[in-house]
C-alpha positions in Angstrom: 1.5 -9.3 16.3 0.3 -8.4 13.1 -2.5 -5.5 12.7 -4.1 -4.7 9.4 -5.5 -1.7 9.1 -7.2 0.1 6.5 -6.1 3.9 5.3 -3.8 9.7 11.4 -2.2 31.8 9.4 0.2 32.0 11.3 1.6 29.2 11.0 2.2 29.4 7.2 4.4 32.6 8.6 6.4 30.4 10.0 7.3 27.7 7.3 7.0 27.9 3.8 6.0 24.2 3.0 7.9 22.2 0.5 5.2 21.5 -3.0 4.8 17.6 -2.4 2.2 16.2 -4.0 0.2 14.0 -2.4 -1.8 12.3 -4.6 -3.2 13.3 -8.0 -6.8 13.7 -9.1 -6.5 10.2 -10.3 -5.5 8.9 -6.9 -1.9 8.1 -8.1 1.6 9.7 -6.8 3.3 11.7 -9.9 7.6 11.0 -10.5 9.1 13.0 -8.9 11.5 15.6 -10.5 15.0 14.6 -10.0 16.0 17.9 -8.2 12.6 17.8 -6.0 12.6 17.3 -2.0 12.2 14.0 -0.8 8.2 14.0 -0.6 6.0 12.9 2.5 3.3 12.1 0.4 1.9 8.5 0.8 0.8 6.5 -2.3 -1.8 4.1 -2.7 -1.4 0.6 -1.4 0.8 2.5 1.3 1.4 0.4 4.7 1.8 3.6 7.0 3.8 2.2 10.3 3.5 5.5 13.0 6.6 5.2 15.4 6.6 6.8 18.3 6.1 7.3 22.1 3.0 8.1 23.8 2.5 10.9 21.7 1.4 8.3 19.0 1.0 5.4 21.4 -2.5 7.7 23.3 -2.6 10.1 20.5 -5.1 11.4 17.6 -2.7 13.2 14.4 -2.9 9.7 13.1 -6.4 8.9 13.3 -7.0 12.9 12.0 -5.0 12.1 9.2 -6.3 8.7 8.2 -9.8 10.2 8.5 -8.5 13.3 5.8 -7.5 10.2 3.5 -10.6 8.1 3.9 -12.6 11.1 3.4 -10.7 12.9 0.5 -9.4 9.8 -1.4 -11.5 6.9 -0.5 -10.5 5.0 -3.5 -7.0 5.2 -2.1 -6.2 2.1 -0.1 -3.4 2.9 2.8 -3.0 0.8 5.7 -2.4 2.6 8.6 -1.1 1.2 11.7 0.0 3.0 15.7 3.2 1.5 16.2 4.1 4.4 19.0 4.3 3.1 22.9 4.2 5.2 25.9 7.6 6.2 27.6 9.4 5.0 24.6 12.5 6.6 22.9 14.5 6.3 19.7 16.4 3.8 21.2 13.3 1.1 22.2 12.0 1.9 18.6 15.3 0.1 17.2 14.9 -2.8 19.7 10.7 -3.5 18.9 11.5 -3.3 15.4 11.7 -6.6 14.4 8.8 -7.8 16.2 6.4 -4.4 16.6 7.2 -2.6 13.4 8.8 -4.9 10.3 6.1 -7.1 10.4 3.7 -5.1 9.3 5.7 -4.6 6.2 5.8 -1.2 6.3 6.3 0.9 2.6 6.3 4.2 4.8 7.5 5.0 8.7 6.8 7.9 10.4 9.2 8.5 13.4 8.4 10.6 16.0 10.8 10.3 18.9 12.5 12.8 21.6 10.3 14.0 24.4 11.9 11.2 26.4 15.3 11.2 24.7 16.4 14.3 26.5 15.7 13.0 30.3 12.9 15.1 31.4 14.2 14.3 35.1 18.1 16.5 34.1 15.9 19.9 34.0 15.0 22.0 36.7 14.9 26.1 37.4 17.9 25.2 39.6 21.3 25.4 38.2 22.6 22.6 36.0 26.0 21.4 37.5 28.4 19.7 35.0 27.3 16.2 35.9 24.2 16.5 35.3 25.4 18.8 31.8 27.8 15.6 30.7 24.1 13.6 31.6 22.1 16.0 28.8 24.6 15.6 26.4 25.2 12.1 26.5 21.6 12.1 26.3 20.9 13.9 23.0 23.8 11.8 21.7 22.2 8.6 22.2 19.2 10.3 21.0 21.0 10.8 18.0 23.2 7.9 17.3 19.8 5.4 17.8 17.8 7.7 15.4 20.7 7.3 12.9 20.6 3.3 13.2 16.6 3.0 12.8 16.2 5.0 9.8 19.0 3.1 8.6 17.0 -0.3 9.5 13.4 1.0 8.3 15.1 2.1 4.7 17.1 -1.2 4.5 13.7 -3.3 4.9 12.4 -0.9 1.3 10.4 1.5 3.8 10.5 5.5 2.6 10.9 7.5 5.9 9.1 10.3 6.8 11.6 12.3 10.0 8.9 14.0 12.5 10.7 16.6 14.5 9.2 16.5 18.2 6.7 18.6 19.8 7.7 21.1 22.0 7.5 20.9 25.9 5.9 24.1 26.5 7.7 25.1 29.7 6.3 29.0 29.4 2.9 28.7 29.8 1.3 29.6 33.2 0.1 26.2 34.9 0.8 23.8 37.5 3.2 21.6 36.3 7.1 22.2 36.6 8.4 24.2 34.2 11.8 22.3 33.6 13.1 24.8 32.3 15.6 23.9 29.5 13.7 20.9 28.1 12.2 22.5 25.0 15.4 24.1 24.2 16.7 20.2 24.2 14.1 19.5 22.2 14.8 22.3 19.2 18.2 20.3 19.5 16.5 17.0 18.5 14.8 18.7 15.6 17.7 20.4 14.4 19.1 16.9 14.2 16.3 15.9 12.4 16.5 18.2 10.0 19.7 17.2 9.6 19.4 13.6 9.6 16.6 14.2 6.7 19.1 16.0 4.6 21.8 13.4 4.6 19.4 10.1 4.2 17.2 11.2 1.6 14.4 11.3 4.3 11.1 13.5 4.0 10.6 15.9 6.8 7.7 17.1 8.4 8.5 19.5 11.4 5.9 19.9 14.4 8.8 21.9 16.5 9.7 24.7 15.0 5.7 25.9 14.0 4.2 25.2 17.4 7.0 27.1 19.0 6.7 30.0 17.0 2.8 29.9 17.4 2.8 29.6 20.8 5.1 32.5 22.0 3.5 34.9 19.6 -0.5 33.5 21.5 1.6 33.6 24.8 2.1 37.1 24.5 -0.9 38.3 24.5 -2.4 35.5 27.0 0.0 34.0 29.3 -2.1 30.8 30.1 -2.6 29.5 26.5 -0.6 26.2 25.5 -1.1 23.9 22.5 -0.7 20.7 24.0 -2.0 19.4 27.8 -1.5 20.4 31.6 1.6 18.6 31.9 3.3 20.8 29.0 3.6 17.7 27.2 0.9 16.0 25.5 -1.1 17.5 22.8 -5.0 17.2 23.6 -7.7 16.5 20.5 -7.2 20.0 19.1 -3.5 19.9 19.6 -3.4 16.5 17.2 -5.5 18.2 14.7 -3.5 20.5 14.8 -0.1 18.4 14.1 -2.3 16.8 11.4 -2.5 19.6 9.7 1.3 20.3 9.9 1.8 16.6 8.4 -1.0 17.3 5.5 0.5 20.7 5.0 4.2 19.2 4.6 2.5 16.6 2.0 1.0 19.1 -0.4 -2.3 17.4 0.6 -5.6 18.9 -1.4 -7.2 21.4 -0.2 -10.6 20.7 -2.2 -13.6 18.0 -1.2 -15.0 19.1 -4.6 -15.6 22.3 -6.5 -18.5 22.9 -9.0 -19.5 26.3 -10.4 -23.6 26.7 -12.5 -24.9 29.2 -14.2 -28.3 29.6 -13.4 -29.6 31.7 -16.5 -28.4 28.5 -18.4 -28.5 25.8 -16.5 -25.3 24.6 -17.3 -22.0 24.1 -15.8 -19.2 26.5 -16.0 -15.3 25.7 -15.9 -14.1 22.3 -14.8 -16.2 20.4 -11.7 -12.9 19.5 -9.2 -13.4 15.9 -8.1 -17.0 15.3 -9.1 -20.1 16.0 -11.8 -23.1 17.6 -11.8 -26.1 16.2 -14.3 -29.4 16.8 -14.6 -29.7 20.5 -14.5 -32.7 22.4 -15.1 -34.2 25.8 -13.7 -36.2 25.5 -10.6 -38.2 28.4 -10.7 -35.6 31.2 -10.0 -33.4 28.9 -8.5 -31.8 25.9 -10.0 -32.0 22.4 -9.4 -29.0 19.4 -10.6 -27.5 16.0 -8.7 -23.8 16.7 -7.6 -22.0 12.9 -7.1 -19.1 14.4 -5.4 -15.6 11.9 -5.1 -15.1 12.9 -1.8 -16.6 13.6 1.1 -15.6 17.0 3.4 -13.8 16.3 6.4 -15.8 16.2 9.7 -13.8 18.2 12.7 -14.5 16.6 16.4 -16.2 18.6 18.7 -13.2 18.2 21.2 -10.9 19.8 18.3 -12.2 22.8 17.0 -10.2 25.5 18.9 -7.3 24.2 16.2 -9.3 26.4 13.9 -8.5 29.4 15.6 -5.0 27.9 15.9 -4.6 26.5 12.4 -6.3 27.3 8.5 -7.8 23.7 8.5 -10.8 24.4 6.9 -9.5 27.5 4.6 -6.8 25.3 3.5 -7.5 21.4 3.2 -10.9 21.5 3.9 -12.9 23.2 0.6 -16.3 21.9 -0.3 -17.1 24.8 -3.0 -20.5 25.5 -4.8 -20.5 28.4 -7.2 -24.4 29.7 -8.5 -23.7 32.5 -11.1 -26.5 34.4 -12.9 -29.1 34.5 -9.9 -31.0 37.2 -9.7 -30.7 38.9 -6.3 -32.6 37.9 -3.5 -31.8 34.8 -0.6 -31.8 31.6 -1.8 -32.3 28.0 0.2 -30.4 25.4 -0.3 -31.7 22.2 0.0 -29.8 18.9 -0.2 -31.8 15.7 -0.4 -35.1 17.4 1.0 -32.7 18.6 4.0 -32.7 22.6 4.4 -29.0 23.7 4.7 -29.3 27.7 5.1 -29.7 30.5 3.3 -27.5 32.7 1.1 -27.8 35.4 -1.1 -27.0 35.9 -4.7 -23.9 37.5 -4.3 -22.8 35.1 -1.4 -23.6 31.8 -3.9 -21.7 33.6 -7.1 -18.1 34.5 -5.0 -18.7 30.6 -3.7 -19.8 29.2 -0.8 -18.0 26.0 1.2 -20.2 23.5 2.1 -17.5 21.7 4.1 -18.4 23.4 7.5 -22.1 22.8 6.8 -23.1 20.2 9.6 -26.4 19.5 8.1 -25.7 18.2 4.5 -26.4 14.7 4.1 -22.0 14.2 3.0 -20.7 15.8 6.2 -23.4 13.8 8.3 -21.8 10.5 6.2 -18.3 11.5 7.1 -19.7 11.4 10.7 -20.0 8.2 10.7 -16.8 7.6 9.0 -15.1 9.6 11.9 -16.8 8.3 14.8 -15.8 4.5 13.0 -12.1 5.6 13.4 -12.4 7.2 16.6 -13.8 3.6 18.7 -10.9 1.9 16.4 -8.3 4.4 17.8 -9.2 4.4 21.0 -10.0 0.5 21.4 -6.1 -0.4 19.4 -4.6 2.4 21.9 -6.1 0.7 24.9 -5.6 -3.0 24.2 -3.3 -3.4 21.2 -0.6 -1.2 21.7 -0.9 -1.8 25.9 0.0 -5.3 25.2 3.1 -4.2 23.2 4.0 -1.5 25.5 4.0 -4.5 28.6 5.7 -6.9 26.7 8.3 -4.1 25.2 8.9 -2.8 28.5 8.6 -6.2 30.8 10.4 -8.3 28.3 12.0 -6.6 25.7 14.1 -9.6 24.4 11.7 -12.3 24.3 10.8 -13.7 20.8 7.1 -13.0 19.5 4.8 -13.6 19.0 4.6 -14.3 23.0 2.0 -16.1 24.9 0.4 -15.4 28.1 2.1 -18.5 29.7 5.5 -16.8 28.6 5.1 -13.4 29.8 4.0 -14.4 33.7 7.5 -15.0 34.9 8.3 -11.2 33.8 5.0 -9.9 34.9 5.3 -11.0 38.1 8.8 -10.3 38.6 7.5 -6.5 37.8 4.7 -6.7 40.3 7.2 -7.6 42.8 9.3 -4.4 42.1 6.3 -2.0 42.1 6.2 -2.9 45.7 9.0 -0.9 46.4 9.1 1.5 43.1 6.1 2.4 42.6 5.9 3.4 38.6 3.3 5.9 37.0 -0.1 4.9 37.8 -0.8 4.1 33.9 2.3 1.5 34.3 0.8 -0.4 37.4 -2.6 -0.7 35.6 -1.1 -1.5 32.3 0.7 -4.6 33.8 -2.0 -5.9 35.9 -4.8 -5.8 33.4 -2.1 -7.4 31.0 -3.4 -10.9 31.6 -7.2 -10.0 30.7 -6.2 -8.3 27.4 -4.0 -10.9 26.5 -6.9 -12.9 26.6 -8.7 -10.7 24.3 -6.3 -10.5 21.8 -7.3 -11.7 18.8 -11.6 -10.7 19.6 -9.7 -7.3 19.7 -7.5 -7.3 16.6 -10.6 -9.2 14.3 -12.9 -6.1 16.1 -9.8 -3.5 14.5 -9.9 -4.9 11.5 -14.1 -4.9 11.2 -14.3 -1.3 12.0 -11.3 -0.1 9.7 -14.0 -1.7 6.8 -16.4 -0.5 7.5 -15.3 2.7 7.9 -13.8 2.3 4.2 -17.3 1.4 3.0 -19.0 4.3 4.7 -16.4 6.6 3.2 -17.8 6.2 -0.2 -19.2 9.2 -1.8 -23.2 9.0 -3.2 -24.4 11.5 -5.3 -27.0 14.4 -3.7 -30.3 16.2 -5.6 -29.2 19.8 -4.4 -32.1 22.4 -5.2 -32.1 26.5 -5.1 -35.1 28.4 -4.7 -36.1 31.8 -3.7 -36.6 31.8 0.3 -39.4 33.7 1.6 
């Protein structure tokens, strides 16, 4: 099955990120030095393959970050594709790669694995006897020995790796769910292997682990009951994936700027160099000041469901700078309008230290990135749902059947499944998953062609038009 899809404080305490560039001002990947880290950056005409289990099979950090690309470089082309399934490990990543990663031709994997690697079900409060210690470490060593052999695959088919260390399992904050005490401990393991696995392959590294854990003790002191990720102390919720996007932007070197432009009133002229855009036509407006601002980016819209990740995280501060600079004003307030659309007020001295524009809901560019976000968002959510839960039937039902596979194929194994849910009764997702496997089979293609459409039409959306923005005295 082949999917084609078009371009996913305190923590900075905790890391001090590696300087990869992303991409230049030109939209174009510098050399690298020959002493510089192995950079996560992606380059343009990137195929971006995101491996992974449920994490990236149900998850957002993707769609977060292919919506800072689309946004910020929308003259960049990278294909980006979900390649993570629910309940998977490092191991079933090696065995779907031939038929759920490869063929998408992949220039750059992410691999996310571990959460399931260590056996969830070998951690309790109650002490661990030595069976079940030989069980944890033969665990982590299969964990390991399968990571090994897929970055080895993924670099022999010309793909640069990017190593994600897991997210934690946050057994310390006050909920329901069972602790399992030991499991995030099991999981530092994992990313100390990564780490380590980055080092000797030449891999990029981008580590979730360590900063969430650090960020969530130091919140957990002071309130008990926070988590970054959901009531079952393992999956992130929307803020929690912006959240890891911002980790996986951070560890690129991604921009922080939309665009930057700085006027002088008294002269109606520009000042410095505009960042990713021009302003023309300037002229006084009164005592304000009046000029069309054809920005090359547009700022980057944050979902409702994820803004407590900017308490958590310097989103905005850091990657998220739509900057307007009006020197020379005399003092007073000032209203900005933007295409005939009142924005706010400011005052003179508010307008000449710079004010970001990226935040403002009301400007005619954030209100376009909207739409460019809630594009992605039905695309991510409808490829999660059908897509990928036809690979995650097929990987699990069949996992050594040739594909493509046909509906006639598969109902030998989905019945022989059925048969055992009689008396093993999986996960509730599982059930569902199989017996709604024959109606999105069905819908296979209708769904991949509807992918496709939006992941367009999105791109065209994404392009940046040029604005009249006008200053003048407010009463």
């Amino acid at each position: 099955m082949k999917i084609r899809l078009p371009r996913f404080s305190l923590l900075l305490a905790v890391l001090a990120w590696l300087p990869c560039p992303l991409l230049s001002a030109a939209d174009a990947t510098p050399a690298p030095s020959a002493t510089a880290a192995p950079s996560a950056g992606f380059r343009n005409q990137d195929r971006w393959c995101a491996i992974g289990d449920s994490i990236t099979h149900s998850g957002t950090y993707h769609e977060w970050i292919e919506l800072y690309y689309l946004t910020r470089l929308p003259t960049a082309v990278i294909d980006t594709f979900n390649c993570g399934i629910s309940g998977d490990r490092a191991a079933g990543g090696l065995q779907r790669l031939n038929w759920d990663i490869l063929p998408h031709q992949p220039t750059v994997a992410s691999v996310m694995f571990g959460m399931n690697d260590v056996e969830r079900v070998l951690y309790s409060d109650a002490p661990a006897t030595p069976e079940i210690l030989e069980k944890r470490h033969a665990a982590l060593e299969s964990y390991q020995q399968n990571q090994r052999a897929l970055v080895a695959a993924l670099q022999k088919a010309g793909a640069r790796v990017i190593l994600i260390t897991p997210s934690i399992f946050d057994e310390t904050a006050e909920m329901a769910a069972p602790k399992q005490t030991g499991v995030n401990r099991a999981l530092g393991d994992c990313a100390a292997f990564v780490l380590k696995l980055a080092a000797e392959t030449g891999c990029a590294v981008v580590d979730f682990y360590r900063p969430m854990n650090a960020f969530t003790q130091a919140r957990q002191a002071k309130d008990p009951k926070f988590t970054m990720v959901g009531p079952d102390r393992i999956h992130p919720g929307p803020a929690g994936h912006l959240a890891l996007a911002y980790l996986f932007l951070k560890a690129q070197g991604a921009p922080g700027d939309v665009a930057r432009l700085s006027v002088d009133a008294s002269t109606a002229k520009v000042t410095g160099t505009p960042v990713r855009g021009s302003a023309t036509n300037l002229r006084a407006q009164g005592t304000g000041l009046a000029f069309t601002w054809s920005e090359r980016s547009l700022p980057f819209p944050i979902d409702p469901a994820c803004e407590p990740a900017l308490e958590w995280v310097p989103f905005n501060r850091e990657l998220n700078q739509e900057v307007l600079q009006v020197t020379a004003l005399k003092p007073g307030r000032y209203a900005l309008r933007i295409d005939g659309v009142e924005i706010r007020t400011y005052s003179a001295d508010e307008l000449a230290a710079g004010v970001n524009l990226a935040g403002e809901t009301k400007t005619p560019q954030y209100q376009q990135a909207v739409e460019v976000l809630h594009l992605l968002n039905t695309r991510t959510k409808l490829v999660s749902s059908t897509l990928r839960s036809l690979a995650h039937v097929e990987h699990q039902s069949a996992p050594d059947i040739a594909h493509p596979v046909t509906l006639e194929q598969m109902k030998p194994y989905l019945e022989s499944r059925l048969e055992r849910f009689k008396t093993n009764p999986p996960a509730a997702s599982t059930a569902l998953g199989v017996k709604n496997y024959p109606v999105i089979k069905a819908r296979e293609a209708e769904s991949l062609a509807e992918s496709i459409r939006l992941a367009e039409q999105a791109r065209r959306v994404a392009t940046p038009r040029p604005h009249e923005f006008v200053l003048t005295a407010a009463e």
